[in-house]
C-alpha positions as CSV (number, residue, x, y, z in Angstrom):
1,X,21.5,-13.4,0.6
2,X,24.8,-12.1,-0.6
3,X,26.3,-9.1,0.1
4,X,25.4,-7.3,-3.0
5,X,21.8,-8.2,-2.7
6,X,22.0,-6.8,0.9
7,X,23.8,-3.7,0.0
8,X,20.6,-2.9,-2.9
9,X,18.3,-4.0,0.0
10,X,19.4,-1.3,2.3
11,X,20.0,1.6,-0.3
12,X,16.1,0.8,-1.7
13,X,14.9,0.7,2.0
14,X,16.9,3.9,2.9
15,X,15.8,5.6,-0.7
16,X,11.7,4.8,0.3
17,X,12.9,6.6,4.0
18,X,14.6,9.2,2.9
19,X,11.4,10.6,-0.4
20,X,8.8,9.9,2.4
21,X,10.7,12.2,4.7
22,X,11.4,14.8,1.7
23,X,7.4,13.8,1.1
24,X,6.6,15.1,4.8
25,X,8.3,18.5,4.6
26,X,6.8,19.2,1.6
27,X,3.6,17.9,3.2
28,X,3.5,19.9,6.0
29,X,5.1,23.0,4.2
30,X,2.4,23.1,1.7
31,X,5.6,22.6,-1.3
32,X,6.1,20.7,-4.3
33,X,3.8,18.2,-4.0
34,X,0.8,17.5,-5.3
35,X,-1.3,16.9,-1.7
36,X,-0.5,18.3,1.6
37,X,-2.1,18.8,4.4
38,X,-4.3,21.6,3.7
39,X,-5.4,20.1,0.3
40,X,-7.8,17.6,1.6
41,X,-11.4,18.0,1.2
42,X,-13.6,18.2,4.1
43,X,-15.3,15.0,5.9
44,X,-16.7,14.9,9.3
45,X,-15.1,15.2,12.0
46,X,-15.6,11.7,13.3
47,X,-14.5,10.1,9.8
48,X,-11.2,12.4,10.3
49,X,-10.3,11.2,13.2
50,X,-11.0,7.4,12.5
51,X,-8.6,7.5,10.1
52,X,-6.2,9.9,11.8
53,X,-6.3,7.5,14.5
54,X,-5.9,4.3,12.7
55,X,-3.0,5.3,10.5
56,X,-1.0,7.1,13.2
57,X,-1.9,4.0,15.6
58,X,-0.5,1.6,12.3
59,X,3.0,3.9,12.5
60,X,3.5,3.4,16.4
61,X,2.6,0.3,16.3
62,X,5.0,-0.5,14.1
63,X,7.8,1.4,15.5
64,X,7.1,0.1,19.2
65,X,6.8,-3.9,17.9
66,X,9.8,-3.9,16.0
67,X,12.1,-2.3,18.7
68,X,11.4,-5.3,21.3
69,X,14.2,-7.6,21.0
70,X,12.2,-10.4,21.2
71,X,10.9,-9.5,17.6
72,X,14.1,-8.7,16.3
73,X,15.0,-12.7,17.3
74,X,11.6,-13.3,15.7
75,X,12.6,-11.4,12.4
76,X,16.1,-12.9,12.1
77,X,15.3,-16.2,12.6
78,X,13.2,-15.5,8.7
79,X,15.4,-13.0,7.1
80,X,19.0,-12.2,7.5
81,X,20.3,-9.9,10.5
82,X,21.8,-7.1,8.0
83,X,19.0,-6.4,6.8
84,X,16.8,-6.2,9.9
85,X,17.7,-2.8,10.5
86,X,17.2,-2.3,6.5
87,X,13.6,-3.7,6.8
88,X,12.7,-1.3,9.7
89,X,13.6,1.4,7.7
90,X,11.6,0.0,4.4
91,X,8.4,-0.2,6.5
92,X,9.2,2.9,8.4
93,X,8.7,4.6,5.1
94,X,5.8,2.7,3.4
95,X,4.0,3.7,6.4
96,X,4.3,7.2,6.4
97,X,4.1,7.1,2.7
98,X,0.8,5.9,3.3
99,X,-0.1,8.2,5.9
100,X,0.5,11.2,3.1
């Protein structure tokens, strides 16, 4: 991978980071966008917090497993070390993008 490729890499992955964090103030603020937290319609409690649960399990789990060092040797021995850090961030923000 050249060092073009890498740079788009990194300023998609950083772009997808940055609209899902713009995404969670407006969220949480009740702005701008189209669902936010109060929006939702209501479903049981247990249903709730099933999916609560599994989504915000999904994002730590993600987060703690690609901290360890011995994944990082995992993940650069299949993709390039400059963009490991890229792909953390990439991931980062699918995840909460699916979260919202």
């Amino acid at each position: 991978m050249g060092p073009i490729l890498i740079l788009i890499y990194g300023v998609i992955a950083y772009i997808v980071a940055m609209t899902s964090i713009a995404y969670a103030i407006g969220f949480i603020g009740n702005l701008w966008v189209p669902k936010s937290i109060d929006s939702g319609q209501i479903k049981n409690l247990g249903e709730a917090l099933g999916v609560n649960v599994l989504l915000l399990g999904l994002f730590a789990l993600q987060h703690s497993v690609m901290a360890r060092r011995g994944f990082k040797k995992v993940l650069t021995s299949v993709i390039p070390e400059p963009v490991e850090r890229s792909t953390f961030v990439l991931l980062s923000g699918l995840i909460l993008w699916l979260i919202f």
